[in-house]
Backbone as a chain_set.jsonl record, in Angstrom:
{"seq": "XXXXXXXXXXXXXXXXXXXXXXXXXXXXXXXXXXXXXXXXXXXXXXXXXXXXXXXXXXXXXXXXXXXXXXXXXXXXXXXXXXXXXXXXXXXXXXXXXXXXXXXXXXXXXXXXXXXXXXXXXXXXXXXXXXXXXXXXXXXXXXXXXXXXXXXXXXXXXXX", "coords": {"N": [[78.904, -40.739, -15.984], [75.687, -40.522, -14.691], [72.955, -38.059, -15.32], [71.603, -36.072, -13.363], [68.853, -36.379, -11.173], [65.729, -34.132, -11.203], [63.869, -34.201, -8.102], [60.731, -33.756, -7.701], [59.558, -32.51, -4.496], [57.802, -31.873, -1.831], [59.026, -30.115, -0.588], [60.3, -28.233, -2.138], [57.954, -26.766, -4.035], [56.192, -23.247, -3.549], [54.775, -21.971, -0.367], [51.674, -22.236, 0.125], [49.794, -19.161, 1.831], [47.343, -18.474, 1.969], [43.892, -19.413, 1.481], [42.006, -20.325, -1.189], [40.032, -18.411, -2.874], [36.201, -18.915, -3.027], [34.785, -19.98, -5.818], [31.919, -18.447, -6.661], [28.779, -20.11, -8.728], [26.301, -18.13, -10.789], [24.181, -18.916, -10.065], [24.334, -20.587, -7.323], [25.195, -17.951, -6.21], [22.53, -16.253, -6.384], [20.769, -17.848, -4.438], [22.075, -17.768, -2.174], [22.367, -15.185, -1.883], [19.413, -14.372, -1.477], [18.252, -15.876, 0.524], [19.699, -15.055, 2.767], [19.327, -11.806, 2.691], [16.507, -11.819, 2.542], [14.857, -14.166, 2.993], [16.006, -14.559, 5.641], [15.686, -12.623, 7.337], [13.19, -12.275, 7.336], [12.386, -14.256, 8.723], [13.828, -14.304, 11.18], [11.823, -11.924, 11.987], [9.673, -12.783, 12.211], [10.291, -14.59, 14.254], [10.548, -13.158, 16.241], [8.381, -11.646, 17.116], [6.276, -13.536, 17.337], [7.895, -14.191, 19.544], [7.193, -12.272, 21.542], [4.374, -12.256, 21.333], [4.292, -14.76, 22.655], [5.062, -14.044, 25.296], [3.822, -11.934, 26.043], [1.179, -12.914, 26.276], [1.589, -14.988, 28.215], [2.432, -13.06, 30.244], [-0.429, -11.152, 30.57], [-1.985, -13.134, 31.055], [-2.883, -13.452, 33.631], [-3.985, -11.334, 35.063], [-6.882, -9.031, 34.588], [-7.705, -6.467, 33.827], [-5.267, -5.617, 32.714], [-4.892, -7.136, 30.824], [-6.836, -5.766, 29.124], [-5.895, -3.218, 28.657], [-3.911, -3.555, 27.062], [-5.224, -4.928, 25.098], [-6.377, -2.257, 23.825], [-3.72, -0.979, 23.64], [-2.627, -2.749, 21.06], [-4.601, -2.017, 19.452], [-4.286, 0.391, 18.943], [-1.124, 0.595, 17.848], [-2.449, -1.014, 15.533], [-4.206, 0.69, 14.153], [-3.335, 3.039, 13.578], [-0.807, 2.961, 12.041], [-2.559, 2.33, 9.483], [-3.654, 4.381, 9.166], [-1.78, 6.479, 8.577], [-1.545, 5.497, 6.696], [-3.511, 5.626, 5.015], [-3.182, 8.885, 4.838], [-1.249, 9.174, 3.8], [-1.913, 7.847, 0.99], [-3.873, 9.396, 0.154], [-2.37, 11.807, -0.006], [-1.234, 11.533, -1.923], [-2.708, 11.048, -4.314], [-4.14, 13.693, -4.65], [-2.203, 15.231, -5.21], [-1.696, 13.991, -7.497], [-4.208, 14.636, -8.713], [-3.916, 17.215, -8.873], [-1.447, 17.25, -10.37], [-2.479, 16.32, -13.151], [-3.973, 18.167, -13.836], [-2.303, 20.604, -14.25], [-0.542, 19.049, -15.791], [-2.034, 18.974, -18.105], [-2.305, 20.387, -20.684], [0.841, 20.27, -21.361], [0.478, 17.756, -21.906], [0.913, 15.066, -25.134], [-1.24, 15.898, -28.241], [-1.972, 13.217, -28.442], [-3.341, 11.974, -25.684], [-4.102, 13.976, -24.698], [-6.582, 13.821, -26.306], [-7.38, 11.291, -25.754], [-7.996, 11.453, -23.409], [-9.941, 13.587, -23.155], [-11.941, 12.055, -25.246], [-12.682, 10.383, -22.693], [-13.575, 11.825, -20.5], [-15.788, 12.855, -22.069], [-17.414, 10.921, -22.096], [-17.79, 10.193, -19.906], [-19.142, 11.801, -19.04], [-21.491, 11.265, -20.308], [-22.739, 9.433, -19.203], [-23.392, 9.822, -16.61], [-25.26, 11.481, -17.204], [-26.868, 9.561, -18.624], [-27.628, 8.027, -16.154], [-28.735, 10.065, -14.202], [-31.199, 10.808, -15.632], [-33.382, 8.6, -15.123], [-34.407, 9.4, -12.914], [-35.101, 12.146, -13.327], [-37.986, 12.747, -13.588], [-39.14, 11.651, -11.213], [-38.09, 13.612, -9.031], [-39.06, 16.076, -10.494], [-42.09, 15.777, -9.883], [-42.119, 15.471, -7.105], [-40.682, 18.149, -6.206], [-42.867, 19.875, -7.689], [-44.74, 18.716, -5.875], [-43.982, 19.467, -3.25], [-43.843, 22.403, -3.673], [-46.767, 23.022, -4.219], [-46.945, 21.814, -1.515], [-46.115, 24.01, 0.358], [-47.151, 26.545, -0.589], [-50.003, 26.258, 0.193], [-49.157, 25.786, 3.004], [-48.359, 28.424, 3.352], [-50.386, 29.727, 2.737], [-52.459, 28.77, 5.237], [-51.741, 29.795, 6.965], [-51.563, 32.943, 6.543], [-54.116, 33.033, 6.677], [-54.838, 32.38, 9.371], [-53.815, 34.762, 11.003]], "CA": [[78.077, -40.366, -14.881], [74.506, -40.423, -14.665], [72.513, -36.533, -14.934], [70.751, -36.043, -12.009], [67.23, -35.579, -11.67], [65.264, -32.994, -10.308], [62.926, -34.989, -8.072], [59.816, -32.827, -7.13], [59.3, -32.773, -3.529], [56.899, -31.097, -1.522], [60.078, -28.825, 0.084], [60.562, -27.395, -3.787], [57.271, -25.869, -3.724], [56.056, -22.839, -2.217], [53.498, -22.556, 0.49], [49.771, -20.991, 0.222], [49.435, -19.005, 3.361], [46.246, -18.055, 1.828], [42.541, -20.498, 0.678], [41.48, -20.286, -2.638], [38.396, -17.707, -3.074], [35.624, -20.323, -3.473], [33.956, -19.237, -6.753], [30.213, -19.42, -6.535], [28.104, -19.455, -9.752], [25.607, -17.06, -10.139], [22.722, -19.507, -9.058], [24.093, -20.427, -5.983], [25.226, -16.565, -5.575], [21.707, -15.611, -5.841], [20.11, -18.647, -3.778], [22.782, -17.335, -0.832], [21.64, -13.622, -1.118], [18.309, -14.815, -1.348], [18.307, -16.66, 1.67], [20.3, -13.857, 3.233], [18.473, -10.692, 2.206], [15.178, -11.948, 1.966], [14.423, -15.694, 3.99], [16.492, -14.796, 7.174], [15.186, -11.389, 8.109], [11.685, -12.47, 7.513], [12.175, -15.484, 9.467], [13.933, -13.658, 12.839], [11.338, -10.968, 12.073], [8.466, -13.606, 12.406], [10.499, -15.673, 15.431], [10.834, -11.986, 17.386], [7.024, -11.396, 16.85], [6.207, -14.611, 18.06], [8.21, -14.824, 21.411], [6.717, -11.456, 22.311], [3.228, -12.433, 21.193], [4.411, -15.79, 23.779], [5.539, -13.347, 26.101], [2.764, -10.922, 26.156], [-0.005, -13.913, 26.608], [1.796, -15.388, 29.636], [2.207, -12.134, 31.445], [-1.757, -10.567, 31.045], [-3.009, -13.857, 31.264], [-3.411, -13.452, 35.006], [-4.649, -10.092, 35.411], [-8.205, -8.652, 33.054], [-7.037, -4.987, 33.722], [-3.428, -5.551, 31.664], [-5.167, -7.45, 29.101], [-8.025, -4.307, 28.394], [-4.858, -2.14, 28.319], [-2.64, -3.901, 25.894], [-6.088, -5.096, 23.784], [-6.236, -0.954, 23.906], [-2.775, -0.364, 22.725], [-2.838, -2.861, 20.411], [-5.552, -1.35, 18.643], [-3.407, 1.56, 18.747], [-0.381, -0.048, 16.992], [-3.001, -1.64, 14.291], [-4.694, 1.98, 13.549], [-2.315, 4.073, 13.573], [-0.417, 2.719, 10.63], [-3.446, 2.354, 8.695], [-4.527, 6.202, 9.251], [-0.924, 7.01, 8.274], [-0.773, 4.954, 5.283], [-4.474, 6.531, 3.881], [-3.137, 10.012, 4.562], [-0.208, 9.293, 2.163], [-2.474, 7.327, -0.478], [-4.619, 10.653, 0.058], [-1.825, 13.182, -0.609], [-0.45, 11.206, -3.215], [-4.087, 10.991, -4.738], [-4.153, 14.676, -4.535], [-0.978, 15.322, -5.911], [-1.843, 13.426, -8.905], [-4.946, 15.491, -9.821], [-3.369, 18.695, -9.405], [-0.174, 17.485, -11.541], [-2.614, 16.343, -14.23], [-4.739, 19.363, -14.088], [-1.51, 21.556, -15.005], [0.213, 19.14, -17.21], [-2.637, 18.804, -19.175], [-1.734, 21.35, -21.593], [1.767, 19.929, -21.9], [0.234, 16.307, -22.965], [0.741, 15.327, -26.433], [-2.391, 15.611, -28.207], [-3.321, 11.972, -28.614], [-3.175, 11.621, -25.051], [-5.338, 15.025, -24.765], [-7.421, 13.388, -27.465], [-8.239, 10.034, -25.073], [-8.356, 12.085, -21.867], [-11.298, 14.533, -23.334], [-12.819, 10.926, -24.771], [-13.091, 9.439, -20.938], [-14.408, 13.053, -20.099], [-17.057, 13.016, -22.742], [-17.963, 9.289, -21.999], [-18.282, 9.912, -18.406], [-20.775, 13.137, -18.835], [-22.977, 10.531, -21.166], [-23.217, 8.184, -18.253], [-24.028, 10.616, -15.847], [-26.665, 11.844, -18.057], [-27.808, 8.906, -18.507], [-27.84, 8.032, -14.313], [-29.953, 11.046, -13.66], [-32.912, 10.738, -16.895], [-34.486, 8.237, -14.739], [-34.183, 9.967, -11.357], [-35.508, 13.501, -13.346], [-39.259, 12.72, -13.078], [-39.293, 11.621, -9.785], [-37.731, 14.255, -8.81], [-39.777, 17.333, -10.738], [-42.888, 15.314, -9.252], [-41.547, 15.818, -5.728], [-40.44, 19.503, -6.224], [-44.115, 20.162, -7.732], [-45.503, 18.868, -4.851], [-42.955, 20.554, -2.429], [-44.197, 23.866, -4.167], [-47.917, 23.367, -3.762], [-47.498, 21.982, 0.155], [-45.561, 25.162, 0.593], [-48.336, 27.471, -1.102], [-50.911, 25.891, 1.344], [-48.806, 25.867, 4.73], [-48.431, 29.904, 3.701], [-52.467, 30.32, 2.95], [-53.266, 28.188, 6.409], [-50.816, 30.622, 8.179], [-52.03, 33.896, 6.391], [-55.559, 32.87, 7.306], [-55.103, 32.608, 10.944], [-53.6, 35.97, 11.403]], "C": [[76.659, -40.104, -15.347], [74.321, -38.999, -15.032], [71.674, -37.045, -13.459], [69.498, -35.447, -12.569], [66.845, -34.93, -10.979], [64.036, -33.742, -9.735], [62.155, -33.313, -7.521], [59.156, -33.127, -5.444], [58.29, -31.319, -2.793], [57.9, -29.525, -1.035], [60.124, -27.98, -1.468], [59.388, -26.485, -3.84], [56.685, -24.614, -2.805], [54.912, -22.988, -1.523], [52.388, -21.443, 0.283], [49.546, -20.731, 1.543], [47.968, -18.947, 2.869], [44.914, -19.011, 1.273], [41.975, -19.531, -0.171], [40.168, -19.346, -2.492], [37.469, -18.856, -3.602], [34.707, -19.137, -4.558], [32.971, -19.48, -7.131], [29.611, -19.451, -7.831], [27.046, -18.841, -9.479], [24.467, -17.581, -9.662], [22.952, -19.982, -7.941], [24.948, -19.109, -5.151], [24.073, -16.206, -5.037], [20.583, -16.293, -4.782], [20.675, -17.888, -2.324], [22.403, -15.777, -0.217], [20.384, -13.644, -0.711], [17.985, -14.757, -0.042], [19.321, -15.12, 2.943], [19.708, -12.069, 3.594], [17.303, -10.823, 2.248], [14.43, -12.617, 3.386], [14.868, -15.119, 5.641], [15.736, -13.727, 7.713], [13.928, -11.683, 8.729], [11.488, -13.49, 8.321], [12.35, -15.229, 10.887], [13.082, -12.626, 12.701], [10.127, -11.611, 13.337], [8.699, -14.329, 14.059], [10.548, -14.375, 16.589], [9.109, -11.515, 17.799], [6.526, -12.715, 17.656], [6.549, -14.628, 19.519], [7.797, -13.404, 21.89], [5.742, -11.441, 22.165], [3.362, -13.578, 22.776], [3.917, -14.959, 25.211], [4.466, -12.54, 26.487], [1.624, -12.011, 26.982], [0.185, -14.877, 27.756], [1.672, -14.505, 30.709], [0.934, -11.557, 31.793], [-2.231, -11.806, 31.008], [-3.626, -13.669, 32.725], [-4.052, -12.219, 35.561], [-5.919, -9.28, 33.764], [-7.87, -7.518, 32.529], [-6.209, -4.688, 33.044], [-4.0, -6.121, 30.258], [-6.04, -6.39, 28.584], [-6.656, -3.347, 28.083], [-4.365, -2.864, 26.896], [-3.857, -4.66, 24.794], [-6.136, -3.117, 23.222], [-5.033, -0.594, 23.376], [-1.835, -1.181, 21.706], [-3.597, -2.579, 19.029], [-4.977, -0.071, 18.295], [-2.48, 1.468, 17.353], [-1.191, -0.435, 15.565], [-3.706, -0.268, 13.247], [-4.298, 2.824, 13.011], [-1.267, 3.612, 12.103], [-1.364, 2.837, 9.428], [-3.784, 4.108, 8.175], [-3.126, 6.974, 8.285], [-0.704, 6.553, 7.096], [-2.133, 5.341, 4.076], [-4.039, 7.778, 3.947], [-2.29, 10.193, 3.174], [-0.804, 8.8, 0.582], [-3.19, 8.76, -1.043], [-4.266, 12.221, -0.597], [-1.235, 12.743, -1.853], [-1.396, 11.76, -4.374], [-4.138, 12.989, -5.337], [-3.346, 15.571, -5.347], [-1.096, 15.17, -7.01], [-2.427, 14.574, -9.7], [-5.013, 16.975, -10.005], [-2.505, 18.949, -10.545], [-0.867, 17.285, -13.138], [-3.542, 17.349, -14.263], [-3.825, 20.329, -15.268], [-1.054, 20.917, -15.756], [-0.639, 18.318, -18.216], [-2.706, 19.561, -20.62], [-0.534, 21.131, -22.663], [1.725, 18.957, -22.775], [0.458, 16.674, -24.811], [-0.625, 15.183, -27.027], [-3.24, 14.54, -28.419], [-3.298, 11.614, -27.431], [-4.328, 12.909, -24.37], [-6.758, 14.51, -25.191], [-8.625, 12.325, -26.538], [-9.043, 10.42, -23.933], [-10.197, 12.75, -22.03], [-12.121, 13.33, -23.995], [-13.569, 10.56, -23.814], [-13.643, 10.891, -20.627], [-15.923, 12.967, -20.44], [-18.228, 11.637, -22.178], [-19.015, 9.724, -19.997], [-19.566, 11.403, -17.961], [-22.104, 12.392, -19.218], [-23.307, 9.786, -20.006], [-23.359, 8.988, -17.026], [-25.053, 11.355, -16.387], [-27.533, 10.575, -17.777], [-28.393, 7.924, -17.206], [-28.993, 8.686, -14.224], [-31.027, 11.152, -14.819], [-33.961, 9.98, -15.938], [-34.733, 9.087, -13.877], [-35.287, 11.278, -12.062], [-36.753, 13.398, -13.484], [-39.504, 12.484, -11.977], [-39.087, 12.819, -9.069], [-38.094, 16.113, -9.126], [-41.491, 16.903, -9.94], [-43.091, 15.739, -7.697], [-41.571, 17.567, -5.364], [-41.673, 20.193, -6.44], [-45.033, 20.276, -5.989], [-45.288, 19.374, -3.58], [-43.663, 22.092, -2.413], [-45.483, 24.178, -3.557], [-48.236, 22.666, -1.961], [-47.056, 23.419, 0.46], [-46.405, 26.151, 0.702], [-49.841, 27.686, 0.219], [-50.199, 26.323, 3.044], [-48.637, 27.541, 4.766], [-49.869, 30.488, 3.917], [-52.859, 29.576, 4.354], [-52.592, 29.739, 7.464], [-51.124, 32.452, 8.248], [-53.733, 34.393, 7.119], [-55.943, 33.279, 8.939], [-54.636, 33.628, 11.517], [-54.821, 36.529, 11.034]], "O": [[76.493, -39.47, -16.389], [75.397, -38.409, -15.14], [71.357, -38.082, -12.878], [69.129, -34.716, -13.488], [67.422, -34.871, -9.893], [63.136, -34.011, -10.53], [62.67, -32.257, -7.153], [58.284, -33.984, -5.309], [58.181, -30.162, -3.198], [57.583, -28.339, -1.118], [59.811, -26.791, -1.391], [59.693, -25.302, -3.693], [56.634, -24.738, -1.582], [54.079, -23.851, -1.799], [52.369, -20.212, 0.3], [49.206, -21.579, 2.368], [47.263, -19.582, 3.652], [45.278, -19.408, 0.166], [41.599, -18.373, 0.009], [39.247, -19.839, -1.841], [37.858, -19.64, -4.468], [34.21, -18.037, -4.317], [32.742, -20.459, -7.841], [30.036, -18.429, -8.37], [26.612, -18.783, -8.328], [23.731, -16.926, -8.924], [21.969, -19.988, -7.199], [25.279, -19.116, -3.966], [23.964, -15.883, -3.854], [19.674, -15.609, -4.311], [19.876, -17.483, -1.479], [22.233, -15.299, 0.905], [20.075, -13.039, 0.315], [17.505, -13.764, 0.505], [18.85, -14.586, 3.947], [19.781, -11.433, 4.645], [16.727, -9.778, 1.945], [13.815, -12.108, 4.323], [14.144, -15.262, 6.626], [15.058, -14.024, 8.696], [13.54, -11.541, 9.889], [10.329, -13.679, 8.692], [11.561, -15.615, 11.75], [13.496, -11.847, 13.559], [9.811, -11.301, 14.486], [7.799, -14.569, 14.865], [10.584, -14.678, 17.781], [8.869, -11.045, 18.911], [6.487, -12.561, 18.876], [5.818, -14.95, 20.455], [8.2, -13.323, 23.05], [5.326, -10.484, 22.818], [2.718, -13.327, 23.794], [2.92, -15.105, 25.918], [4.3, -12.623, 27.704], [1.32, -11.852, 28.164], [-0.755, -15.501, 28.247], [1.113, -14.749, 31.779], [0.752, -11.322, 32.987], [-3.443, -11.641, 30.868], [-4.844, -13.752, 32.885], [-4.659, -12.302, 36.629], [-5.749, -9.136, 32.553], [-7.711, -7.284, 31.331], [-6.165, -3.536, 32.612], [-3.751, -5.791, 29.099], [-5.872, -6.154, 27.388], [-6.664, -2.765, 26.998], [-4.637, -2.43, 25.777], [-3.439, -4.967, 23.677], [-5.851, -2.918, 22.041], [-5.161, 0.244, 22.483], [-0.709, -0.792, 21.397], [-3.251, -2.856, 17.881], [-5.312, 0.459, 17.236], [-2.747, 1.933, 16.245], [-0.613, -0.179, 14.509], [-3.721, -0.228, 12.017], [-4.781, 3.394, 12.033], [-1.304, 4.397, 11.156], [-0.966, 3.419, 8.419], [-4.046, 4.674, 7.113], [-3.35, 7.851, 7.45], [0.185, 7.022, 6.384], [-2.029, 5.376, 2.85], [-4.451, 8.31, 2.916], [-2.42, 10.834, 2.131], [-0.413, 9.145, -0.534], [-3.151, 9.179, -2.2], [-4.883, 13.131, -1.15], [-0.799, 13.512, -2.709], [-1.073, 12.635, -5.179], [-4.164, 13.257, -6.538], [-3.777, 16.495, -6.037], [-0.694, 16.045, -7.776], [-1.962, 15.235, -10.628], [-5.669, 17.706, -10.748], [-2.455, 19.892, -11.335], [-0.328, 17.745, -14.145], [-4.116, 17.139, -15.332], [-4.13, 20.691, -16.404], [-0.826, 21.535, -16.795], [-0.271, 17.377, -18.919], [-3.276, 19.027, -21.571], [-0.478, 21.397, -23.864], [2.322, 18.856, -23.847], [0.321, 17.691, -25.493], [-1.338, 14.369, -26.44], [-4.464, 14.508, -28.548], [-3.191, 10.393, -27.548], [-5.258, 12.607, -23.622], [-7.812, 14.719, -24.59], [-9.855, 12.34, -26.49], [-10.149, 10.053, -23.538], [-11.211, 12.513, -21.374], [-13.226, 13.289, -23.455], [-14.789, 10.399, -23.858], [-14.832, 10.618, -20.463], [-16.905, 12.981, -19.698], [-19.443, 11.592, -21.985], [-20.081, 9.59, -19.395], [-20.352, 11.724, -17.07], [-23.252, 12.593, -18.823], [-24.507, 9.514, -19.959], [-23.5, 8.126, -16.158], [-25.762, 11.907, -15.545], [-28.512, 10.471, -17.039], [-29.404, 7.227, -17.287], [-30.098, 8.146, -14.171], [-31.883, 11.966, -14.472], [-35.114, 10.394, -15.817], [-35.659, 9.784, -14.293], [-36.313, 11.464, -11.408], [-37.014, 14.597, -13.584], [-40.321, 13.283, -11.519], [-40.051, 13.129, -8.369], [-37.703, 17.079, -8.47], [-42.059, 17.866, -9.425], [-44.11, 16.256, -7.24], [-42.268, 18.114, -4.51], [-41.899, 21.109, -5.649], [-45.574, 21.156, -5.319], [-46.216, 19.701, -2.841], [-43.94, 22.759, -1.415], [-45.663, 25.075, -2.732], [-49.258, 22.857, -1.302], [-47.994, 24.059, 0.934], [-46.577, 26.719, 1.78], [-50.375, 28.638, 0.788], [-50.713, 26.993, 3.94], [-48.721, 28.109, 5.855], [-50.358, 31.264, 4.738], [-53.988, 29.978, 4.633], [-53.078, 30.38, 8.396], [-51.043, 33.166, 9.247], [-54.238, 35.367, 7.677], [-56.775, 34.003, 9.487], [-54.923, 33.673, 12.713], [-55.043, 37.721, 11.246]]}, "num_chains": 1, "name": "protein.A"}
């Protein structure tokens, strides 16, 4: 007698209820977040901006009164961020030259060393700003002095 063979038929195997995880590499992982995270937002940001820019310029086109308003609180919208985004550069700013006031002490001293450098540097060049300016300026004050002197002797006189 023959052996028998084991034929392989599709019934012998079992069945995948489930599809394969597709396994991306990491360049078209990060092309997909990319495009995801990045491209799409900015793109329905831009297409939502748009159809209410559309939208806006069909409805005040017909009336002058709606467009002075909404040029008016446009200007609003455009200011108003701005004002809010120098207060914060302002307190940041602020912030700074208090924190390096006090942790100037802590610095190490070659960092002390450069700081009192740019100090020294920047007294010489303000010195040397005001040298020209300081004749003009005692010239002026002179003659300040002696109109002064006079507008008191015209004024003593006439009493």
């Amino acid at each position: 007698m023959a052996p028998f063979k084991l034929i392989e038929s599709c019934y012998n195997k079992s069945m995948k209820t489930k599809a394969d995880p597709m396994i991306l590499e990491p360049e078209q992982l990060h092309k997909k977040q990319s495009f995801l995270q990045v491209l799409f937002p900015v793109i329905a940001a831009g297409v939502i901006c748009l159809a209410v820019f559309i939208l806006l310029l069909i409805s005040t086109s017909a009336e002058p009164q709606s467009t002075e308003q909404w040029a008016q609180i446009s200007t609003m919208f455009l200011i108003i961020p701005a004002i809010f985004l120098g207060l914060i550069c302002l307190a940041l700013l602020i912030l700074l030259a208090v924190f390096a006031g006090k942790w100037n002490k802590s610095w190490p001293p070659a960092l002390r060393n450069v700081r009192l450098v740019i100090i020294h540097f920047e007294n010489n060049i303000q010195g040397l700003a005001q040298k020209p300016a300081q004749p003009v300026i005692k010239i002026k004050s002179i003659y300040a002095g002696i109109k002064a002197i006079f507008k008191k002797e015209n004024i003593s006189l006439e009493e």
